[in-house]
Jmol script that loads the backbone (N, CA, C; Angstrom):
load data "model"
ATOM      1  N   UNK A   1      34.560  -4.999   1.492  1.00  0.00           N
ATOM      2  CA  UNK A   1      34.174  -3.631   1.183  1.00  0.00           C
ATOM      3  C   UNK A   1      33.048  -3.614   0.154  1.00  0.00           C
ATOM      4  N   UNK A   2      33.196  -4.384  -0.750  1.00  0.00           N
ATOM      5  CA  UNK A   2      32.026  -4.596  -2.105  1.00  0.00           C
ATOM      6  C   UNK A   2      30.647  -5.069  -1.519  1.00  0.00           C
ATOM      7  N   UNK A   3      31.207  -6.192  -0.328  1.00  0.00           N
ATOM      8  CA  UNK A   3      29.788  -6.787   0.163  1.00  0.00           C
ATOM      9  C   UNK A   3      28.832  -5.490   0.950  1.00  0.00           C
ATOM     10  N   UNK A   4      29.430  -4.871   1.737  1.00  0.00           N
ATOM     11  CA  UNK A   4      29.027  -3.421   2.329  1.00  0.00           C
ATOM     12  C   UNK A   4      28.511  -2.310   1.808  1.00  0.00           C
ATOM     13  N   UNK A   5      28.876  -1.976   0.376  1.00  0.00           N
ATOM     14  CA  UNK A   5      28.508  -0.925  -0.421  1.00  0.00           C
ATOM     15  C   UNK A   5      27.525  -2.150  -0.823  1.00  0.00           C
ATOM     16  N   UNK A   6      27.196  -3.163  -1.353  1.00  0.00           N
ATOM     17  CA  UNK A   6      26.080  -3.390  -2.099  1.00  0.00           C
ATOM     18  C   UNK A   6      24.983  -3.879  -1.489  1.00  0.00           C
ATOM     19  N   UNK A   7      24.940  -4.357  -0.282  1.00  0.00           N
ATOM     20  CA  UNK A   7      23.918  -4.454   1.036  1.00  0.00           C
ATOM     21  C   UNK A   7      23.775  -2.907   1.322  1.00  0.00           C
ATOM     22  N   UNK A   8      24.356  -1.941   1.272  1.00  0.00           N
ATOM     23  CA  UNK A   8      23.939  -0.830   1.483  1.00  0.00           C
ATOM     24  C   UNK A   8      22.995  -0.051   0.446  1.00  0.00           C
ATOM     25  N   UNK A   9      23.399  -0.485  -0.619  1.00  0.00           N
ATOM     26  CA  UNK A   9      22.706  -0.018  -1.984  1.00  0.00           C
ATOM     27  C   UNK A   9      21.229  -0.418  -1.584  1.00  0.00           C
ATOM     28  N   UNK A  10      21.648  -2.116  -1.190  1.00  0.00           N
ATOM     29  CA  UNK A  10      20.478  -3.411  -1.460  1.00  0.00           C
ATOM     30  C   UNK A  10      19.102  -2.519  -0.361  1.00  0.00           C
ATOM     31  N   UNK A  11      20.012  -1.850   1.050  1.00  0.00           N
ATOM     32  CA  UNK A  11      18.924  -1.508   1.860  1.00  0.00           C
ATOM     33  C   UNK A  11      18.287  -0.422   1.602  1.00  0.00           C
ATOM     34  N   UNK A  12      18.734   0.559   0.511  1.00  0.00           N
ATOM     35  CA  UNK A  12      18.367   2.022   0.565  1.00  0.00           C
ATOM     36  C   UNK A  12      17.021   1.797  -0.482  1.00  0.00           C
ATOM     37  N   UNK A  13      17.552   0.926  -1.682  1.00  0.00           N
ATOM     38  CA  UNK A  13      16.560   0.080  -2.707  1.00  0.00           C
ATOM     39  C   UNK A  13      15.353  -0.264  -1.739  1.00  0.00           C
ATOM     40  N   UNK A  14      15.674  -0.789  -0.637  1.00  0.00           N
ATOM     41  CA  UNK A  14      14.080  -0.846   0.235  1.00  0.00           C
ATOM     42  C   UNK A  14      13.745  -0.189   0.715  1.00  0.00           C
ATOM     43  N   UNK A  15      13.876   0.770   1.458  1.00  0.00           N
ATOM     44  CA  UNK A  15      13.533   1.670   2.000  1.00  0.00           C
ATOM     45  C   UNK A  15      12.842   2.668   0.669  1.00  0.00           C
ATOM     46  N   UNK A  16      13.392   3.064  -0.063  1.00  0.00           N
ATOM     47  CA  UNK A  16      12.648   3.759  -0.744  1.00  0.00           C
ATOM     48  C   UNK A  16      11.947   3.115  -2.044  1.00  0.00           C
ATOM     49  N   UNK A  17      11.838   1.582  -2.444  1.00  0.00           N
ATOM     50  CA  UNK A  17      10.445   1.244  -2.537  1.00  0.00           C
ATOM     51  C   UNK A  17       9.292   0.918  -1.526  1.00  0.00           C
ATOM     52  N   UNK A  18       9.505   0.883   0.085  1.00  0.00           N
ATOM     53  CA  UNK A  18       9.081   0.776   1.067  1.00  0.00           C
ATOM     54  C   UNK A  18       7.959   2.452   1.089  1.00  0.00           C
ATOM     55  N   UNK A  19       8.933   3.544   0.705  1.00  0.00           N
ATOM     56  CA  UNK A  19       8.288   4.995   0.959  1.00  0.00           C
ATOM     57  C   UNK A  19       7.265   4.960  -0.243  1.00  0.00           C
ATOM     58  N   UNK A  20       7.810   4.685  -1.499  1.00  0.00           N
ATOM     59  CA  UNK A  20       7.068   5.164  -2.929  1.00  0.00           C
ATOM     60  C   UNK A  20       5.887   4.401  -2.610  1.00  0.00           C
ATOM     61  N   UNK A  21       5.931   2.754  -2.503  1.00  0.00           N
ATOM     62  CA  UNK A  21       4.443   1.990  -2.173  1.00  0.00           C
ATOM     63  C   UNK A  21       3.830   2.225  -1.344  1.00  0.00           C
ATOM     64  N   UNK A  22       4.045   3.240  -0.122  1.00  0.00           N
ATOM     65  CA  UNK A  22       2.727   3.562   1.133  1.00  0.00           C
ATOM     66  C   UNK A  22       2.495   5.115   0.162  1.00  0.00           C
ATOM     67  N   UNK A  23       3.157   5.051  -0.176  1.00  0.00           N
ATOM     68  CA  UNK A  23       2.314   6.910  -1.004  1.00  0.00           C
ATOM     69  C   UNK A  23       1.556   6.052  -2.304  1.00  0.00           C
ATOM     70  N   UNK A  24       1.668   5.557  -3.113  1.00  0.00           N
ATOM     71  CA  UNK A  24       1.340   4.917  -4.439  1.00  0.00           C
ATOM     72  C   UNK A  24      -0.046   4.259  -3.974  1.00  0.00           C
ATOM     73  N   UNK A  25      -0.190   3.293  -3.046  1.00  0.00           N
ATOM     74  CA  UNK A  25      -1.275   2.990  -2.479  1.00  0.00           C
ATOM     75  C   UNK A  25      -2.546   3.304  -2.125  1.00  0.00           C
ATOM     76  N   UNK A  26      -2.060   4.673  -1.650  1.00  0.00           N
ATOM     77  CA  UNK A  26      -3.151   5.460  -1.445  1.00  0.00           C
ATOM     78  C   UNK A  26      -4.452   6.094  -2.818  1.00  0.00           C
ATOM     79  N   UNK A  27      -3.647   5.657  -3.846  1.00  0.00           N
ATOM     80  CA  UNK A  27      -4.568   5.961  -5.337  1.00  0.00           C
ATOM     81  C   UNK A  27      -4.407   3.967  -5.615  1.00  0.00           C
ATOM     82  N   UNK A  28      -6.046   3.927  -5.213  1.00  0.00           N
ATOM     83  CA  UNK A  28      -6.656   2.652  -5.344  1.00  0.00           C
ATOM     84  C   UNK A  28      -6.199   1.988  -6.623  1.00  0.00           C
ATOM     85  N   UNK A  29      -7.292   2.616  -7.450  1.00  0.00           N
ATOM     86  CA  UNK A  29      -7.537   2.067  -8.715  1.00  0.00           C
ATOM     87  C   UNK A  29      -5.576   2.031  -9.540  1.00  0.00           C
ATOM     88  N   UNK A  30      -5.408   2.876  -9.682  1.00  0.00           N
ATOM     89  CA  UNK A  30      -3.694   3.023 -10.278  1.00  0.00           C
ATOM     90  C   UNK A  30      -2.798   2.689  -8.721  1.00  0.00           C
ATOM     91  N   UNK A  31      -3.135   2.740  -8.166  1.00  0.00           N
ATOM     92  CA  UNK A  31      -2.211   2.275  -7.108  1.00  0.00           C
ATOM     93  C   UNK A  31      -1.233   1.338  -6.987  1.00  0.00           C
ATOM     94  N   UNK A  32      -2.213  -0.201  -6.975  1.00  0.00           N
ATOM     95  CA  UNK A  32      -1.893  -1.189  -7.286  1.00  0.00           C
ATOM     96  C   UNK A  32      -1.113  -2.043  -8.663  1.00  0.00           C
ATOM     97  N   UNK A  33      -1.351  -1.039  -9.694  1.00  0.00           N
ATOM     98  CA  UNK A  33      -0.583  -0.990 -10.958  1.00  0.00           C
ATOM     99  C   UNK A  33       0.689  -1.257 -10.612  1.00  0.00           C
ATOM    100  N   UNK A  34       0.857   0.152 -10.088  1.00  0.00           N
ATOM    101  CA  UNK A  34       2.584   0.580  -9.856  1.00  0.00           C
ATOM    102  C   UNK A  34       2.982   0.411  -8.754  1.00  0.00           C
ATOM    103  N   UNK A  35       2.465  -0.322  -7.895  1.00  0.00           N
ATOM    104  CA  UNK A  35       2.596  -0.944  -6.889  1.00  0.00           C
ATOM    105  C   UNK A  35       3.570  -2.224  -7.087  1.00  0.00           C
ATOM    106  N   UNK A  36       2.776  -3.180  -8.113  1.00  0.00           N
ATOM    107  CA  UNK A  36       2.738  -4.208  -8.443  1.00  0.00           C
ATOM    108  C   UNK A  36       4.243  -4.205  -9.446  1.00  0.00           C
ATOM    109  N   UNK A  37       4.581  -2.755 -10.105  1.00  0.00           N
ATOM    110  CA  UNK A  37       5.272  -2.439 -11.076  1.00  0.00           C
ATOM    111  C   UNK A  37       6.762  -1.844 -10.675  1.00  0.00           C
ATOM    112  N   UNK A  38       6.550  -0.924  -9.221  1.00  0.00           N
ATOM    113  CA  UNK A  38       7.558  -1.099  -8.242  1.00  0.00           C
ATOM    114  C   UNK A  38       8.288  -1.883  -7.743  1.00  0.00           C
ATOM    115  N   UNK A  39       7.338  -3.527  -7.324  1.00  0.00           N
ATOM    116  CA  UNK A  39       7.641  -4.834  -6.868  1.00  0.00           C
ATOM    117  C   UNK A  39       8.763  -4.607  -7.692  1.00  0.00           C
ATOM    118  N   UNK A  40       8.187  -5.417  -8.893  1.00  0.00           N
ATOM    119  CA  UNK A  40       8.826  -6.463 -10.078  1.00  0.00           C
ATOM    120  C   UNK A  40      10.242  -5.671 -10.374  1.00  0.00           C
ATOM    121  N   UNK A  41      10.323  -4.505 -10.722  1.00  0.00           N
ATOM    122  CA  UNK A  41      11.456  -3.471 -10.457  1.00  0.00           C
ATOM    123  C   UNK A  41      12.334  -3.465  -9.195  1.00  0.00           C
ATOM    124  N   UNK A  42      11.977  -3.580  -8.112  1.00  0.00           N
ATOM    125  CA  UNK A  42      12.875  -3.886  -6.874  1.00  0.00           C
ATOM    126  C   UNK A  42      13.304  -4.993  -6.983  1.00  0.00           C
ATOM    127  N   UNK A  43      12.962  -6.133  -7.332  1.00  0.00           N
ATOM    128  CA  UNK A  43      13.191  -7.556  -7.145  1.00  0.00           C
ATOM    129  C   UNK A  43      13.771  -7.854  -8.140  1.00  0.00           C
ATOM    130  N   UNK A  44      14.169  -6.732  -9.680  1.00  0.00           N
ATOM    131  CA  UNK A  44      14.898  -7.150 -10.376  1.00  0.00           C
ATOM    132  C   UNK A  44      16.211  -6.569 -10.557  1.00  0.00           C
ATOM    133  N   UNK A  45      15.923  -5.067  -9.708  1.00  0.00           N
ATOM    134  CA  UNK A  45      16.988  -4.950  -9.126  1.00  0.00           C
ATOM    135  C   UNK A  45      18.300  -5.253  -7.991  1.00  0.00           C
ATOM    136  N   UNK A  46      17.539  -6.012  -6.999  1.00  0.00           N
ATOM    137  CA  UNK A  46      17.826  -6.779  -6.311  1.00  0.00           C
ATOM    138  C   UNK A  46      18.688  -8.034  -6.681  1.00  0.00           C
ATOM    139  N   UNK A  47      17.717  -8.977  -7.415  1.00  0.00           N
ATOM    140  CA  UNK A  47      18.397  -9.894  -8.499  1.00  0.00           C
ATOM    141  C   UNK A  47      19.756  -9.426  -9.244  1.00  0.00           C
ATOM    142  N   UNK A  48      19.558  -8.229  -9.708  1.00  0.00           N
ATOM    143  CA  UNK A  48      20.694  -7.569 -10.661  1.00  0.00           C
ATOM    144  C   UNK A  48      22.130  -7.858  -9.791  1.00  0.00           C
ATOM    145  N   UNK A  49      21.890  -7.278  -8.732  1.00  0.00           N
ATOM    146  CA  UNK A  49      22.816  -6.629  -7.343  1.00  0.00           C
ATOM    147  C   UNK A  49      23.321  -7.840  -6.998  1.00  0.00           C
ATOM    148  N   UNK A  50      22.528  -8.930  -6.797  1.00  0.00           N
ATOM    149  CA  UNK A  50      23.574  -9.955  -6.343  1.00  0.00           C
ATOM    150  C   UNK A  50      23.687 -11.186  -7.180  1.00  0.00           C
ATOM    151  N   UNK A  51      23.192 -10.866  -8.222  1.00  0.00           N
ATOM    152  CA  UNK A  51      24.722 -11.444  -9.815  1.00  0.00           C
ATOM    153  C   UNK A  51      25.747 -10.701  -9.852  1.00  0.00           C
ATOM    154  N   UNK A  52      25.668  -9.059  -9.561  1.00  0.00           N
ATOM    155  CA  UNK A  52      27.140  -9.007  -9.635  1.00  0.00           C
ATOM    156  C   UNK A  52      27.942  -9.065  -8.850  1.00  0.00           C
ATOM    157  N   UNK A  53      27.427  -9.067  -7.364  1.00  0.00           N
ATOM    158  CA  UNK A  53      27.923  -9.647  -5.969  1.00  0.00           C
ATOM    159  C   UNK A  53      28.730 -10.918  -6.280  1.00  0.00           C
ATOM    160  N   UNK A  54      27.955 -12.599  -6.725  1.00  0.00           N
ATOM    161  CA  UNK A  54      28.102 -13.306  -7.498  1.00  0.00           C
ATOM    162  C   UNK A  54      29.376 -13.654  -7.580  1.00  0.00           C
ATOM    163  N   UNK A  55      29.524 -12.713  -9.145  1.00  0.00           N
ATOM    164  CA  UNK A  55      30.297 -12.905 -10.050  1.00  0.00           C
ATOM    165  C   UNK A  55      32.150 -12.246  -9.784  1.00  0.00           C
ATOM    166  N   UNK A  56      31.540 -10.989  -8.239  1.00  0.00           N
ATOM    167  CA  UNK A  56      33.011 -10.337  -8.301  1.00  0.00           C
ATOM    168  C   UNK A  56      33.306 -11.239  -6.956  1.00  0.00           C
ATOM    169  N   UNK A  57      32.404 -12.157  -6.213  1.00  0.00           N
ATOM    170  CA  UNK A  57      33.116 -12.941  -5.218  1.00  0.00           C
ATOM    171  C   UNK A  57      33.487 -13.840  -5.532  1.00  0.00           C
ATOM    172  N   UNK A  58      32.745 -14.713  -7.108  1.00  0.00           N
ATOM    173  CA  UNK A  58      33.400 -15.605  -7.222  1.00  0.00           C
ATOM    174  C   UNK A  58      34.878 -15.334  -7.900  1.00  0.00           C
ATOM    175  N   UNK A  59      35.498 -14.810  -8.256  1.00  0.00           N
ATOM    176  CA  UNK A  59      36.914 -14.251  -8.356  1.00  0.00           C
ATOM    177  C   UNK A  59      37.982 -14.384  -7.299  1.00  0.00           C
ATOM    178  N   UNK A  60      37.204 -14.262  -6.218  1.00  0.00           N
ATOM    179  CA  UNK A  60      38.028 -14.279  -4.751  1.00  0.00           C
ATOM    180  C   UNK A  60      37.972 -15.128  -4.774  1.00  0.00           C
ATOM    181  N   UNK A  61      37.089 -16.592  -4.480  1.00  0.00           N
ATOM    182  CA  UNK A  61      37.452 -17.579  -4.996  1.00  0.00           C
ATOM    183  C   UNK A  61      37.154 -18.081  -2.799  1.00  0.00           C
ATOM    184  N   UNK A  62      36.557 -17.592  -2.557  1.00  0.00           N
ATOM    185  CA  UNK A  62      36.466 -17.717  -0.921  1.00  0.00           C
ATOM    186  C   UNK A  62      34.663 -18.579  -0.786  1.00  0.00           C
ATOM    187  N   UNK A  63      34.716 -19.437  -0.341  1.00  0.00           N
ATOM    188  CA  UNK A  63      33.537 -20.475  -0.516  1.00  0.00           C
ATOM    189  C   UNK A  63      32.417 -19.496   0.645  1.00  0.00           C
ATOM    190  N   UNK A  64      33.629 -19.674   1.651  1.00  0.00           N
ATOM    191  CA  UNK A  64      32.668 -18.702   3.138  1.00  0.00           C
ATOM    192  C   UNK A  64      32.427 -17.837   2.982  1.00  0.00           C
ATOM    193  N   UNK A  65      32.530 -16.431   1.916  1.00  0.00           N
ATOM    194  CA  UNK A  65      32.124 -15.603   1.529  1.00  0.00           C
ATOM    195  C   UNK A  65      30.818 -15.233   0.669  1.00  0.00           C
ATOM    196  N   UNK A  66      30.871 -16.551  -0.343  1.00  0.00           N
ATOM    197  CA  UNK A  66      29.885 -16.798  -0.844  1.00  0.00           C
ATOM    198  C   UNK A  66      28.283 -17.885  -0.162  1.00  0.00           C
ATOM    199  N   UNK A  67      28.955 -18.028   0.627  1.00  0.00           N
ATOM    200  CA  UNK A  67      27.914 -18.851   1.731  1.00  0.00           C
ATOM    201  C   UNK A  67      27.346 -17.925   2.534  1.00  0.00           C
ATOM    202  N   UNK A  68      28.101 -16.582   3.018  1.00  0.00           N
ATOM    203  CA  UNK A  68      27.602 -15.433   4.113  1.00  0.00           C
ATOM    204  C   UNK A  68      26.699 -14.617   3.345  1.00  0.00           C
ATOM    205  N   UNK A  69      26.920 -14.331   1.907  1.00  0.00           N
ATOM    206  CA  UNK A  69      25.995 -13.793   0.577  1.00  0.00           C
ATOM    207  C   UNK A  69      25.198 -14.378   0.908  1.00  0.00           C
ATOM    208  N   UNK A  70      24.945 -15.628   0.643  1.00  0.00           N
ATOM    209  CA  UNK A  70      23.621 -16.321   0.461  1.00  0.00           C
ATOM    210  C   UNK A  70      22.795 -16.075   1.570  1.00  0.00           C
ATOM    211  N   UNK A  71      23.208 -16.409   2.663  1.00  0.00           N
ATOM    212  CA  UNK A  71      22.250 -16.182   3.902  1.00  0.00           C
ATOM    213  C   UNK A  71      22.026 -15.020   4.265  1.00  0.00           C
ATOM    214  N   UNK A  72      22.960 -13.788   3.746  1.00  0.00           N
ATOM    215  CA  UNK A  72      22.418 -12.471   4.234  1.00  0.00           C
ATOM    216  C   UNK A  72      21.219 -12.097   2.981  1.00  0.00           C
ATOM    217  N   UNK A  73      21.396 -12.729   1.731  1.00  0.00           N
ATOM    218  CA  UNK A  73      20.586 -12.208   0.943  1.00  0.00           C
ATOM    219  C   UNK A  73      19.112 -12.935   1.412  1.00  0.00           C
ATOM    220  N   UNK A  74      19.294 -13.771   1.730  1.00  0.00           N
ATOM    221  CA  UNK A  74      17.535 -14.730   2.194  1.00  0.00           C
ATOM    222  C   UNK A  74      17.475 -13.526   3.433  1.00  0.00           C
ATOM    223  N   UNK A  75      18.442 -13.617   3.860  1.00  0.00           N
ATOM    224  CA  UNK A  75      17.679 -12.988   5.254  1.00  0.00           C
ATOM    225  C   UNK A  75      17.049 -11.214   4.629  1.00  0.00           C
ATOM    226  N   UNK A  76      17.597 -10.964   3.669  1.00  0.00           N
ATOM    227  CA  UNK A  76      17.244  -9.835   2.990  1.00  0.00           C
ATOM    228  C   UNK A  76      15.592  -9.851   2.323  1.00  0.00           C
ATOM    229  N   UNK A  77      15.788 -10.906   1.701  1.00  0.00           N
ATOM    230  CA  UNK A  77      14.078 -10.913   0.810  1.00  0.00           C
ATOM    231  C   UNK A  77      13.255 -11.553   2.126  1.00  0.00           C
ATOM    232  N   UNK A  78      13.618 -12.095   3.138  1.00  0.00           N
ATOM    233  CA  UNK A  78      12.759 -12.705   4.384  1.00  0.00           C
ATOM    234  C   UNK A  78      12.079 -11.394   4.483  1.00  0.00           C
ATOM    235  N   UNK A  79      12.921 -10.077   5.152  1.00  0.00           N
ATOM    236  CA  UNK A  79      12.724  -8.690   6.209  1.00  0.00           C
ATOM    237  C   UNK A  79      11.972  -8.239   4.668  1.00  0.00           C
ATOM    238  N   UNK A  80      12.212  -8.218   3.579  1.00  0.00           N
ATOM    239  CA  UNK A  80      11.783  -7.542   2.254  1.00  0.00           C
ATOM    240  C   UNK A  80      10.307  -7.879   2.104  1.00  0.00           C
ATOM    241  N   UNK A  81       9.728  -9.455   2.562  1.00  0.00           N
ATOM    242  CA  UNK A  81       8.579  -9.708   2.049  1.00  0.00           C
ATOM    243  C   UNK A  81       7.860  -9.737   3.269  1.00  0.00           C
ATOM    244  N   UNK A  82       8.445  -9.425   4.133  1.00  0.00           N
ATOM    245  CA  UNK A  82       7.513  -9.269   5.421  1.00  0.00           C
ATOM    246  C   UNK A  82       7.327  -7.995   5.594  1.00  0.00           C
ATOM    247  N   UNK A  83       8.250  -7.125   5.320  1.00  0.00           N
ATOM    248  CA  UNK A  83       7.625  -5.577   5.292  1.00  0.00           C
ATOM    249  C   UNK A  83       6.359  -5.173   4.217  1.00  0.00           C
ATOM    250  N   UNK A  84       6.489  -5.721   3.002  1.00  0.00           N
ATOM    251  CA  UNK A  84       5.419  -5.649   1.887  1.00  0.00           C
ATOM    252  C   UNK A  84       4.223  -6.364   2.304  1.00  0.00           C
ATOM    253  N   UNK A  85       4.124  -7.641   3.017  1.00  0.00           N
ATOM    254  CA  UNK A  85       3.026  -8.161   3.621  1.00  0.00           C
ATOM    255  C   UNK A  85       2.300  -7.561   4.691  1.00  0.00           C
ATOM    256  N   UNK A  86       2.989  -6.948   5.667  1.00  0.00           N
ATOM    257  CA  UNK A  86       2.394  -5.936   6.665  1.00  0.00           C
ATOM    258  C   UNK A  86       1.977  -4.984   5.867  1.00  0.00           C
ATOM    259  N   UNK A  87       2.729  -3.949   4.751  1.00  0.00           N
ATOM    260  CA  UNK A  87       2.309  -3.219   3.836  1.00  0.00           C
ATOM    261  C   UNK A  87       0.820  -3.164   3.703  1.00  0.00           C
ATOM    262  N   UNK A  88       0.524  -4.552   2.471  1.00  0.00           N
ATOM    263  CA  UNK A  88      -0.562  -4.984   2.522  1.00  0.00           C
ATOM    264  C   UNK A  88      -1.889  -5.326   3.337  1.00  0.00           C
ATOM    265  N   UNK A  89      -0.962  -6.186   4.422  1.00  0.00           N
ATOM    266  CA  UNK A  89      -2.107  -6.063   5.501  1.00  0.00           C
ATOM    267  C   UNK A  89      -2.758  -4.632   6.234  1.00  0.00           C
ATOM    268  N   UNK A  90      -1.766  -3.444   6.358  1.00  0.00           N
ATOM    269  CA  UNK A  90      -2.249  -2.369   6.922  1.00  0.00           C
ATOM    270  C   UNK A  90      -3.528  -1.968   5.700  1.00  0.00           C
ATOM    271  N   UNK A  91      -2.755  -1.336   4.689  1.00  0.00           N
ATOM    272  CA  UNK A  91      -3.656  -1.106   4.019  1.00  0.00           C
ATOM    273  C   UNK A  91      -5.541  -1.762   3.947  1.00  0.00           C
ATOM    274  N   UNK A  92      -5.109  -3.453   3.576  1.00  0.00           N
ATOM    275  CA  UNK A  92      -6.305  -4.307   3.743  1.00  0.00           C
ATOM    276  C   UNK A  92      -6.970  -3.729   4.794  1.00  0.00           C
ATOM    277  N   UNK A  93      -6.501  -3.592   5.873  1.00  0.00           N
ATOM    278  CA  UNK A  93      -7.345  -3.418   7.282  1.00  0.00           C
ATOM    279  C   UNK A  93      -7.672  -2.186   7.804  1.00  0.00           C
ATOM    280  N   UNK A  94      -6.795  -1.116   6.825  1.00  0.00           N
ATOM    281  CA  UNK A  94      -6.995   0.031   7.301  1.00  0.00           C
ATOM    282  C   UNK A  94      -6.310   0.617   8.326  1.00  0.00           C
ATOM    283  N   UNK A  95      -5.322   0.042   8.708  1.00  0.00           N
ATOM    284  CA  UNK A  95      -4.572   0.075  10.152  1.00  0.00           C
ATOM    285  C   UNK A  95      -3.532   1.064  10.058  1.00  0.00           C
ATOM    286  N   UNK A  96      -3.679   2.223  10.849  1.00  0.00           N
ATOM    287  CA  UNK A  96      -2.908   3.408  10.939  1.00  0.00           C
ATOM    288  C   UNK A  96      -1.241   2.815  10.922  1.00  0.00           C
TER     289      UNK A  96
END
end "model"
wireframe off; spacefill off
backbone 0.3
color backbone group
Protein backbone atom coordinates (compact mmCIF):
# COMPACT_ATOMS: atom_id res chain seq x y z
CA UNK A 1 0.00 0.00 0.00
CA UNK A 2 3.01 2.53 0.96
CA UNK A 3 4.81 1.40 -2.28
CA UNK A 4 1.50 2.65 -4.31
CA UNK A 5 0.80 5.89 -2.57
CA UNK A 6 4.49 6.85 -3.03
CA UNK A 7 4.99 5.87 -6.83
CA UNK A 8 1.85 7.71 -7.06
CA UNK A 9 3.10 10.81 -5.31
CA UNK A 10 6.58 9.92 -7.28
CA UNK A 11 4.33 10.18 -10.73
CA UNK A 12 2.21 13.26 -10.07
CA UNK A 13 5.87 15.01 -8.92
CA UNK A 14 6.46 14.40 -12.79
CA UNK A 15 3.92 15.23 -14.40
CA UNK A 16 3.70 18.47 -12.92
CA UNK A 17 7.39 19.32 -13.14
CA UNK A 18 6.88 17.94 -16.73
CA UNK A 19 3.81 20.93 -17.09
CA UNK A 20 5.76 23.87 -15.04
CA UNK A 21 9.12 23.22 -17.44
CA UNK A 22 7.22 23.40 -21.00
CA UNK A 23 5.53 26.74 -19.63
CA UNK A 24 8.95 28.04 -17.79
CA UNK A 25 10.81 27.46 -21.05
CA UNK A 26 9.16 29.48 -23.02
CA UNK A 27 10.91 32.73 -21.09
CA UNK A 28 14.48 32.10 -22.57
CA UNK A 29 16.68 34.11 -20.69
CA UNK A 30 14.94 33.16 -16.92
CA UNK A 31 13.65 30.12 -18.28
CA UNK A 32 16.42 28.01 -18.02
CA UNK A 33 17.20 29.31 -14.42
CA UNK A 34 14.16 27.69 -13.06
CA UNK A 35 14.19 25.20 -15.28
CA UNK A 36 17.42 24.06 -14.11
CA UNK A 37 15.99 24.96 -10.41
CA UNK A 38 12.80 22.81 -10.93
CA UNK A 39 15.26 19.85 -11.98
CA UNK A 40 17.39 19.92 -8.85
CA UNK A 41 14.02 20.25 -6.73
CA UNK A 42 12.31 17.21 -8.42
CA UNK A 43 15.28 15.03 -8.09
CA UNK A 44 15.55 15.97 -4.55
CA UNK A 45 12.38 15.29 -4.01
CA UNK A 46 12.39 12.20 -5.57
CA UNK A 47 15.57 11.23 -3.64
CA UNK A 48 13.60 12.34 -0.44
CA UNK A 49 10.61 9.80 -1.44
CA UNK A 50 12.60 6.87 -1.74
CA UNK A 51 14.74 7.18 1.56
CA UNK A 52 11.68 7.02 3.12
CA UNK A 53 10.39 4.19 0.92
CA UNK A 54 13.92 2.79 2.09
CA UNK A 55 13.71 3.06 5.46
CA UNK A 56 9.79 1.94 6.06
CA UNK A 57 10.62 -1.29 3.80
CA UNK A 58 13.48 -1.93 5.40
CA UNK A 59 11.38 -2.68 8.64
CA UNK A 60 9.48 -5.32 6.73
CA UNK A 61 12.50 -6.75 6.45
CA UNK A 62 11.37 -8.43 2.77
CA UNK A 63 14.67 -8.45 0.43
CA UNK A 64 12.11 -8.87 -2.81
CA UNK A 65 10.46 -5.87 -1.91
CA UNK A 66 13.33 -3.92 -1.70
CA UNK A 67 14.78 -5.29 -4.98
CA UNK A 68 11.16 -4.41 -6.87
CA UNK A 69 11.92 -0.57 -5.30
CA UNK A 70 15.01 -0.52 -6.88
CA UNK A 71 14.07 -1.46 -10.34
CA UNK A 72 10.85 0.41 -10.38
CA UNK A 73 12.73 3.46 -9.18
CA UNK A 74 15.54 3.18 -12.22
CA UNK A 75 12.82 2.45 -14.34
CA UNK A 76 11.35 5.77 -12.89
CA UNK A 77 14.43 8.25 -13.45
CA UNK A 78 14.99 6.09 -17.01
CA UNK A 79 10.99 7.45 -18.29
CA UNK A 80 12.05 10.83 -15.98
CA UNK A 81 15.23 11.64 -18.04
CA UNK A 82 13.95 10.73 -21.24
CA UNK A 83 10.94 12.87 -20.98
CA UNK A 84 13.30 16.01 -19.96
CA UNK A 85 15.64 15.08 -22.91
CA UNK A 86 12.85 15.11 -25.53
CA UNK A 87 11.82 18.26 -23.44
CA UNK A 88 14.98 19.70 -24.44
CA UNK A 89 15.30 18.41 -27.71
CA UNK A 90 11.77 19.87 -28.77
CA UNK A 91 12.50 23.03 -27.55
CA UNK A 92 16.32 22.94 -29.20
CA UNK A 93 14.60 22.18 -32.49
CA UNK A 94 11.63 23.96 -32.19
CA UNK A 95 9.44 20.97 -32.66
CA UNK A 96 5.71 21.46 -32.04
Amino acid sequence: MKSHFLLTIFALMFLAFGGLSYIIVMIPPVGYILYLFLFLLWAFNSLFLAVIFYIFSRSLGHESDRQRFRRQFKKGILIASTAILLLIIQRHFDII
